[in-house]
N, C-alpha and C positions, 0 to 999 in steps of 0.2 A: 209240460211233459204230458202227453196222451195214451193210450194203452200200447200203441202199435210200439213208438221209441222203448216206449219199458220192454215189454217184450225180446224186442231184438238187443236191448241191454243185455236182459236177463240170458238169453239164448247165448251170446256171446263169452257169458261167462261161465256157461253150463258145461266147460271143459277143462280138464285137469289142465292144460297148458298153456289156456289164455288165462283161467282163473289164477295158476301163479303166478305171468307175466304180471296181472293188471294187479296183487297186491307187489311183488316186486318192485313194479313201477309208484306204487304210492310209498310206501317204504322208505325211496329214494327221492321224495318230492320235498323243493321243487326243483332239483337240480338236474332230474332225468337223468336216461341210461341210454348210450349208443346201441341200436339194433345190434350188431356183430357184440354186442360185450352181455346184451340180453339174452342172445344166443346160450353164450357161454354158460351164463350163472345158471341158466333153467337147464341146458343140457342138451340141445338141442339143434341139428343142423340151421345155417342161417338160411335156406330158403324155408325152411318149417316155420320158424320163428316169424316169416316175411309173412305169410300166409295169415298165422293166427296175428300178427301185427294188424293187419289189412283186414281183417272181419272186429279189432277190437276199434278199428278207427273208424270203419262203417258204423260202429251203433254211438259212435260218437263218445267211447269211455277212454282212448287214447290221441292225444297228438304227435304227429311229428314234427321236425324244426330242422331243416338241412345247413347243418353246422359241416363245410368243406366239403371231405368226401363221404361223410356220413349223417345218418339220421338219427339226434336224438328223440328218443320220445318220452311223453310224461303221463301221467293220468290225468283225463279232466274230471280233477274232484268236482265243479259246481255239477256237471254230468249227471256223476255218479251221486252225489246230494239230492239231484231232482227226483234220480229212480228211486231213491230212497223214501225220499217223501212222497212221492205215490203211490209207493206200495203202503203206507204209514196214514195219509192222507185223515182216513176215519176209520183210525187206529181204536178199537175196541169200542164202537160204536159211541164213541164220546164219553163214556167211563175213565178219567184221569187215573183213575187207581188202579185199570188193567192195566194200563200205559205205564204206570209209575217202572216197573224193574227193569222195563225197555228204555227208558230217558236213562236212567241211572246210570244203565250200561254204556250207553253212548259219552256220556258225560264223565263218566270214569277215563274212559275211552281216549277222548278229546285231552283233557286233563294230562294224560301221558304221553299222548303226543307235542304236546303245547312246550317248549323249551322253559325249563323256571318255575313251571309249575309243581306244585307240592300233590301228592294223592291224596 
């Protein structure tokens, strides 16, 4: 991951209606969501949704999968992992203990998403 990908990650999700698409779309991972049914749950005509689709799969935080006459799409968590870790990279200038409530959170985080997992 380089500054430019980050960037247009970040940019991409610097709007109310990709930034709910792309957690919607992790929410439902990894089984994806039909564009026309994305539409719907965000609220949104389907060529709007097409749009922010197409600027969330340019920065490389969505795929698509053409299942018959439509496309599901998912989130590329490894993607959205990398910007993550480069915004994090040298996270508090290597002080563990600034870092510490930020692991935690993630880790909490992970924890409730994980199927069987206990908090």
């Amino acid at each position: 991951m380089d500054e430019k990908s980050t960037i247009a990650a970040l940019a991409a999700l610097a709007q109310p209606t990709r930034l709910q698409t792309f957690r919607l779309l992790v929410a439902h991972e990894p089984d994806g969501v039909p564009a026309g049914e994305l539409a719907r749950l965000i609220g949104v005509p389907q060529n709007t949704m097409s749009a922010h689709l197409s600027t969330l799969s340019q920065a490389g935080l969505v795929t698509g999968e053409r299942q018959s006459r439509s496309i599901l799409y998912r989130a590329d968590l490894d993607r959205f992992r990398a910007v993550a870790l480069y915004l994090l990279k040298d996270c508090c200038g290597g002080n563990a203990s600034l870092c510490q409530p930020l692991i935690d959170d993630l880790a909490c985080c992970s924890a409730r998403a994980a199927p069987g997992l206990s908090q």
